[in-house]
C-alpha positions in Angstrom: 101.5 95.3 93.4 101.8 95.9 97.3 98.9 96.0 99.5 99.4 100.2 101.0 98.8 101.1 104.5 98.2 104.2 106.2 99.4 104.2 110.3 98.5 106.9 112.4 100.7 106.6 116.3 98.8 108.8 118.4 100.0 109.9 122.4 103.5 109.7 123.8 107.1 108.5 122.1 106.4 105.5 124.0 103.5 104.4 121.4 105.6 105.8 118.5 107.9 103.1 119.2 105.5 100.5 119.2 104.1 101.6 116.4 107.3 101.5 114.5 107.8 97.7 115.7 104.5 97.1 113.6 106.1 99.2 110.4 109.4 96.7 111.3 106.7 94.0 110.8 104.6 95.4 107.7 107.8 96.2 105.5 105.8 94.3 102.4 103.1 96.9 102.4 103.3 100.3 100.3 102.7 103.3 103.0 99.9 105.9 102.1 99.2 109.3 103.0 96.0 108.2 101.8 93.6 106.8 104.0 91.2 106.1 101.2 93.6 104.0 98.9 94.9 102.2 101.7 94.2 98.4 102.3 95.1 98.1 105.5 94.6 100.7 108.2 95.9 101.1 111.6 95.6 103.4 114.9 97.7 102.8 117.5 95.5 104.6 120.3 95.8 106.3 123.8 94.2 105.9 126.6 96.0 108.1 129.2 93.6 110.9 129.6 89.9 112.2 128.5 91.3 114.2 126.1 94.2 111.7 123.7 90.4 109.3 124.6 88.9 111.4 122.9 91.2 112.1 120.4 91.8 108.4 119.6 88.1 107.5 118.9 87.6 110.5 116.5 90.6 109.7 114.5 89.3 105.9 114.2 86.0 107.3 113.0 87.2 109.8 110.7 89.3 107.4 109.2 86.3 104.5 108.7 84.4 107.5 107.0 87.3 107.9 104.6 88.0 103.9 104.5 87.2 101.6 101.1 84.7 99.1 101.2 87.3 96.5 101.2 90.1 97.8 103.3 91.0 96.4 106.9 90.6 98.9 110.3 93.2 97.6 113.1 92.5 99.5 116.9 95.5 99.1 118.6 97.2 100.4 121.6 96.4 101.6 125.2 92.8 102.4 124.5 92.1 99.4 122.4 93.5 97.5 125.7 91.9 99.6 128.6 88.5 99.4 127.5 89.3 96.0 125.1 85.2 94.5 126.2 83.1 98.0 125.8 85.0 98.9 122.2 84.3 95.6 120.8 80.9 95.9 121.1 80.4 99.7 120.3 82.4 100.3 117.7 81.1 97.8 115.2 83.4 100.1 112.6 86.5 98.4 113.5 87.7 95.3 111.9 90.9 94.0 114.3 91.3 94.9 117.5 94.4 94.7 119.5 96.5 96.1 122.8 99.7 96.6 123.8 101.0 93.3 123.6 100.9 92.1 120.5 102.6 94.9 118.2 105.8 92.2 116.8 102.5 90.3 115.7 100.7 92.4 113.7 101.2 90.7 110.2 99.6 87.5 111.9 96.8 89.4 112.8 95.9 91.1 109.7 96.7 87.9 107.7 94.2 85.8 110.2 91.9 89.0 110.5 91.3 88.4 114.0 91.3 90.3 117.3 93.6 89.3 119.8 95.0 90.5 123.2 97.8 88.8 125.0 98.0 88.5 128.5 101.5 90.1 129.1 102.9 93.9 127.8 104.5 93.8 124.7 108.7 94.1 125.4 110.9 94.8 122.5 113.0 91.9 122.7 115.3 91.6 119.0 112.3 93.2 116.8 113.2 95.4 113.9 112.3 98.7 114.1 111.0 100.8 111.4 112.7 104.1 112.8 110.2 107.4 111.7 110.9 111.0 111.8 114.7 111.1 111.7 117.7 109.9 109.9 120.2 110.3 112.7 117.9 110.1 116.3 116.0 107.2 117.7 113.8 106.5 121.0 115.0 103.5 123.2 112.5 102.4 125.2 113.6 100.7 128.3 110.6 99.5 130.3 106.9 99.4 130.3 104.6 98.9 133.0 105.2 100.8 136.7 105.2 100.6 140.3 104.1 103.8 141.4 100.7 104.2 142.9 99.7 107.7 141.6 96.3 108.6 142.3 95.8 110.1 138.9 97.2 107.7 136.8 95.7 104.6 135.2 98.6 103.3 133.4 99.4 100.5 136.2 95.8 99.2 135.4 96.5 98.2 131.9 100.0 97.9 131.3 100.7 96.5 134.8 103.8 96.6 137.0 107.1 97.5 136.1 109.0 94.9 133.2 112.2 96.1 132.3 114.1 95.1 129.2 117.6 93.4 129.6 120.5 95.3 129.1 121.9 93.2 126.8 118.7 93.4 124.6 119.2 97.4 124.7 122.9 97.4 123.7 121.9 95.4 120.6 119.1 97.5 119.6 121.3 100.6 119.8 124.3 99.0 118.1 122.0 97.7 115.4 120.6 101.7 114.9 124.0 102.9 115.1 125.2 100.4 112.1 122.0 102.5 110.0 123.3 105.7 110.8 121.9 106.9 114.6 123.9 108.5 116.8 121.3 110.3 118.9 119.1 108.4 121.7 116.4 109.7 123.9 115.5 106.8 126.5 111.9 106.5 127.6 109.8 104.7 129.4 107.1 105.3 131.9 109.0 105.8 135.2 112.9 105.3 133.9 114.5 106.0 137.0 113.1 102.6 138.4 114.6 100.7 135.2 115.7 97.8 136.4 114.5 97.4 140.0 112.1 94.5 139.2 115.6 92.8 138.3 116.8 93.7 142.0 119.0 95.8 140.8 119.4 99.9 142.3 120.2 102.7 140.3 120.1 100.8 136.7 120.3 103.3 134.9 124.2 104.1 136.3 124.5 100.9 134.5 122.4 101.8 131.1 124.9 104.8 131.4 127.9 102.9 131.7 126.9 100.6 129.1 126.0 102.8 126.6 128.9 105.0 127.0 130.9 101.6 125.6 129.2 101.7 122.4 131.5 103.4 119.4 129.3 105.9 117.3 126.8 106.8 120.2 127.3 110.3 120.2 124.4 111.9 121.9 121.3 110.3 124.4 119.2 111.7 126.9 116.7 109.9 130.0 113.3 110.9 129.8 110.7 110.4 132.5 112.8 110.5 136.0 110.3 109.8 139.0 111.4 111.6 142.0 111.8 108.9 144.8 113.4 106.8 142.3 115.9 109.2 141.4 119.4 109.3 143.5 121.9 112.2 143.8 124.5 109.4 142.4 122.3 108.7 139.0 122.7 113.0 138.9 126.2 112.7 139.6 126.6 109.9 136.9 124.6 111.7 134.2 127.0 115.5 135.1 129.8 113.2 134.6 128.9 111.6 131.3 130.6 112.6 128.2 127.6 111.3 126.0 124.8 111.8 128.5 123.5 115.3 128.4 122.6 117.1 131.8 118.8 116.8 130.1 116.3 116.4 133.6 112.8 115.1 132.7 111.2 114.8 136.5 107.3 115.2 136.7 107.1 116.3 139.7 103.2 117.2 139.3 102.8 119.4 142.8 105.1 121.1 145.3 102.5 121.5 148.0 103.6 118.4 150.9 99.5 118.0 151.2 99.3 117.8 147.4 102.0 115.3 147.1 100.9 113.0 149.9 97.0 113.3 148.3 98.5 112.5 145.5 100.2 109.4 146.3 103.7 110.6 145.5 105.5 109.0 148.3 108.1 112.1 148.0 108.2 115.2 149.8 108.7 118.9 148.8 112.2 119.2 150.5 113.9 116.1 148.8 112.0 116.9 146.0 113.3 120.3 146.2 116.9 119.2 146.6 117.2 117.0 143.3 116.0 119.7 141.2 118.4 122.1 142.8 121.1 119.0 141.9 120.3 119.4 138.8 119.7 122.8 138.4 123.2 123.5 139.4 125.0 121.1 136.9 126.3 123.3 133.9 124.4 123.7 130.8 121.1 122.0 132.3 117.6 121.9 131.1 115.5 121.0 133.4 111.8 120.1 132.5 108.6 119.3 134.7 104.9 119.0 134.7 102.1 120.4 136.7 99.0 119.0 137.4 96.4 121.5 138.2 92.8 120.6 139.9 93.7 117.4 141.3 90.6 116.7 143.8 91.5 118.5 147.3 93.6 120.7 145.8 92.8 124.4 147.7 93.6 127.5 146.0 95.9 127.9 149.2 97.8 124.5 147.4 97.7 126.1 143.7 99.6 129.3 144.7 102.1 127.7 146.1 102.8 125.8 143.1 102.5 128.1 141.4 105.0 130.9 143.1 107.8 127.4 143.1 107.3 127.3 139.3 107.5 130.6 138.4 110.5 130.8 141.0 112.5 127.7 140.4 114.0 128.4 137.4 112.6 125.3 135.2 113.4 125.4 131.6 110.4 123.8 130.7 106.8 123.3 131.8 104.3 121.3 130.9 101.0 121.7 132.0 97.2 119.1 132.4 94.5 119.9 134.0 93.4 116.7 136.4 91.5 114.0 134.3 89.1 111.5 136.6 90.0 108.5 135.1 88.5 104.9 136.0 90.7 102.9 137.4 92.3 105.2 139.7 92.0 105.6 143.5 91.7 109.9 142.6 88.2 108.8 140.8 86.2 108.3 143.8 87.9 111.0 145.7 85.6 114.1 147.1 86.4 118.1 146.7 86.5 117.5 143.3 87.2 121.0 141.4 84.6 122.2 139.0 85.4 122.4 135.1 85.4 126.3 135.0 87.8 127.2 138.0 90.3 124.1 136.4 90.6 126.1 133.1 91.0 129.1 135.1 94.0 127.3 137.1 95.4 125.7 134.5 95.5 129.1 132.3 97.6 130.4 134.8 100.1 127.6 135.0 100.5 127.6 131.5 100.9 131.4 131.5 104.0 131.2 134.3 105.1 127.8 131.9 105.4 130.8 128.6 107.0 132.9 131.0 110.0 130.4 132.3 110.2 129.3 128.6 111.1 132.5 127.6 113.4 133.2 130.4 115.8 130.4 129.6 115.4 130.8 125.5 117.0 134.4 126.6 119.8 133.0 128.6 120.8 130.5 125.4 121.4 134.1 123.3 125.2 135.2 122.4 125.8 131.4 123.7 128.4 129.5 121.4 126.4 125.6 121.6 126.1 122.7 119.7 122.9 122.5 117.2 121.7 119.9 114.7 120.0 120.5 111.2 116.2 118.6 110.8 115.2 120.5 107.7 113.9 123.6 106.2 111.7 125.3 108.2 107.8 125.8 107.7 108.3 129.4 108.9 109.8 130.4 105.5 112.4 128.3 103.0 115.5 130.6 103.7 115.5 129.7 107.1 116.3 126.1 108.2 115.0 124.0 111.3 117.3 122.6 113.8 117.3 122.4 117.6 120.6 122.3 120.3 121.9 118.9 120.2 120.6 118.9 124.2 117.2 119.7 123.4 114.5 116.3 123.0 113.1 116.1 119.5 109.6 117.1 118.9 109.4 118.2 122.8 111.6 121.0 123.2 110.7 122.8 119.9 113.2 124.1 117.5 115.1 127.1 116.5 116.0 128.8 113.2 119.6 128.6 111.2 119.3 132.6 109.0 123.0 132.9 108.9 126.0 130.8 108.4 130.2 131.5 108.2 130.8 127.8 106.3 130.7 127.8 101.9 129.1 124.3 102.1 125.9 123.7 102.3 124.8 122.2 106.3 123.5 118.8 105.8 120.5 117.3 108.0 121.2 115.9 111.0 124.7 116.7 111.0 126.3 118.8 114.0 127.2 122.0 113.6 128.8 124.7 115.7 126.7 127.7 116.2 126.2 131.3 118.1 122.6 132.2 119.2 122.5 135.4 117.8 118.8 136.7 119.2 115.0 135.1 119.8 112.4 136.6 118.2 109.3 136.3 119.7 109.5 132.7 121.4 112.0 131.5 118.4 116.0 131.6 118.8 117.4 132.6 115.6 121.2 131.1 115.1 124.3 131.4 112.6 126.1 128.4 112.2 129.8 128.8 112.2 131.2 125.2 111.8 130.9 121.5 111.5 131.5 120.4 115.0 
């Protein structure tokens, strides 16, 4: 009989893939729902902010509550790394620890039950992949590491500069999901518009482009993650161009305020900032998707309206929203005119208010649209309607919509592509009839 394991992934896509490198590795085990019948369990943790901290250390707990006596309780990922010396000594509950650099090792580990944490970021490099979630869609991750100097961010301080995979090494790990089935890629990494710059080479990802638009039986793939003074009008131009490529625009821009931005160590000014997202604004059938950050220390409420009037003004598609976390590690932490708890809520409140706002806004503009949708499943709303998003739209970031009507006899399969007319949105959901296979 197998030995079972239960895997939680917890944080960004980027961790999901590493945690499906360890699945690639743990194929001989059973999985579990279960945490209390598995043998073997494992967290691979966050460490970004307070609150995925936070959320990471309950889950590990809540799980060794549940655990058998017997069972083995792996820590891995960005919080296991960041704070690798204070873990090991207070949480005695935990059986393995390990970072981010040794997830194409984790059989060796369990099978020596030791702790270990390798000097160097793990790269996907050849490893199999135990693809979750999808039968037809896959993250590609194409980096780790960064070069930016935020003044919020401690990712540099634990995963280090900027290492970007080979080109080749991506092409085979597409081709090789392709051969299985996937024809949909979202490319991620922590600042992708730098990919390739630690290899001397500008602009790489007109080159992943190029590369990828080689490949028979990639359909579909989006760039997540574009960091403003990395990103050049001629990456936009190449991406409006693309015939697999979506016009899908990822750029964080955290603040529009030129104070903000220089506090914040964004080495990129409202005007240029202003003109790529107007770039890609004006591309047809774009989505365009930022994130705030609200509270960041020396942020006046002079600051905060402006961002907030150039959000609600822009036109984003998207918004996401975080209230400033004062994170070790970062040159922010030590900085003064912090803002209190109480008038951060009240900011960020507001930003995520004008974020529901622009939401619905460009849901609207998608209705009577003819588009392009794919099928993920029934839908928890209720079982006569079924789940599927736009073909354009990011898994598990951009939400879904619901299929209630249909012109075709045969019944739509999952993750096939289908033809269909947004016939209205109720409340924040489009509702769609699907008129044909595309």
């Amino acid at each position: 009989m197998k030995n079972k394991l239960h895997i939680v992934s917890l944080g960004c896509n980027k961790n999901l893939v590493d945690t499906e490198v360890m699945l690639g590795r743990l194929q001989n085990y059973a999985m579990t729902q279960n945490p209390d019948e598995a043998d073997v369990i494992i967290v691979n943790t966050c460490g970004f902010i307070d609150a995925a901290k936070e959320e990471s250390i309950n889950t590990i707990l809540g799980l060794h509550d549940q655990r058998k006596d017997d069972s083995l309780l792996v820590m891995a990922g960005c919080l296991s790394e960041r704070y690798k010396e204070d873990l090991a000594k207070e949480l005695t509950e935990i059986d393995i620890f390990t970072g981010v650099g040794d997830y194409d090792k984790i059989d060796e580990l369990l099978a020596e039950k030791k702790s270990r944490f390798s000097e160097e970021v793990y790269l996907i490099d050849g490893a199999e992949r135990v693809v979750t979630g999808s039968s037809y869609h896959a993250y590609i991750k194409l980096s780790e590491g960064c070069n930016q100097t935020c003044s919020f961010c401690a990712i540099p301080s634990f995963k280090g500069k900027l290492n970007s995979r080979h080109l080749d090494s991506i092409v085979k790990e597409v081709e090789g999901l392709i051969a299985k089935g996937y024809y949909d890629f979202s490319f991620i990494s922590q600042d992708s518009s730098s990919f390739l710059r630690d290899q001397n080479v500008k602009d790489g990802l007109i080159h992943l482009i190029k590369r990828m638009e080689l490949i028979d039986g990639l359909k579909s793939a989006r760039i997540l993650y574009l960091y403003p003074s990395t990103t050049s009008i001629k990456l936009l131009e190449t991406i409006g161009q693309s015939e697999i490529f979506h016009n899908y625009f990822d750029m964080p821009i955290q603040h529009i305020d030129d104070e903000m931005l220089h506090i914040m160590k964004r080495g990129f000014g409202r005007d240029k900032t202003h003109q790529l997202l107007e770039y890609m604004r004006s591309l047809p059938n774009a989505l365009v998707r930022t994130s705030f950050i609200v509270g960041h220390p020396g942020e006046t409420l002079e600051m905060f309206e402006t961002m907030c009037n150039y959000a609600e003004n822009f036109g984003f598609d998207r918004i996401n929203t975080f209230a400033y976390s004062n994170e070790e590690g970062t040159s922010a932490f030590d900085m003064s005119a912090k803002i209190d708890d109480e008038e951060m809520d009240r900011r960020a409140q507001i930003m995520g208010d004008i974020a529901q706002k622009c939401e619905l806004l460009s849901l609207q503009e998608l209705v009577g649209q003819t588009i392009d949708i794919v099928i993920d499943g029934e839908s928890e709303e209720h079982e006569y309607l079924l789940s599927a998003r736009p073909l354009i739209w990011a898994p598990d970031i951009d939400g879904e919509l619901y299929v209630n009507d249909r012109s075709v006899d045969a019944e739509l399969e999952i993750g096939v592509v289908y033809k269909a007319t947004i016939t209205e949105l109720a409340g924040n959901k489009l509702l769609a009839r699907v008129l044909n296979e595309d």
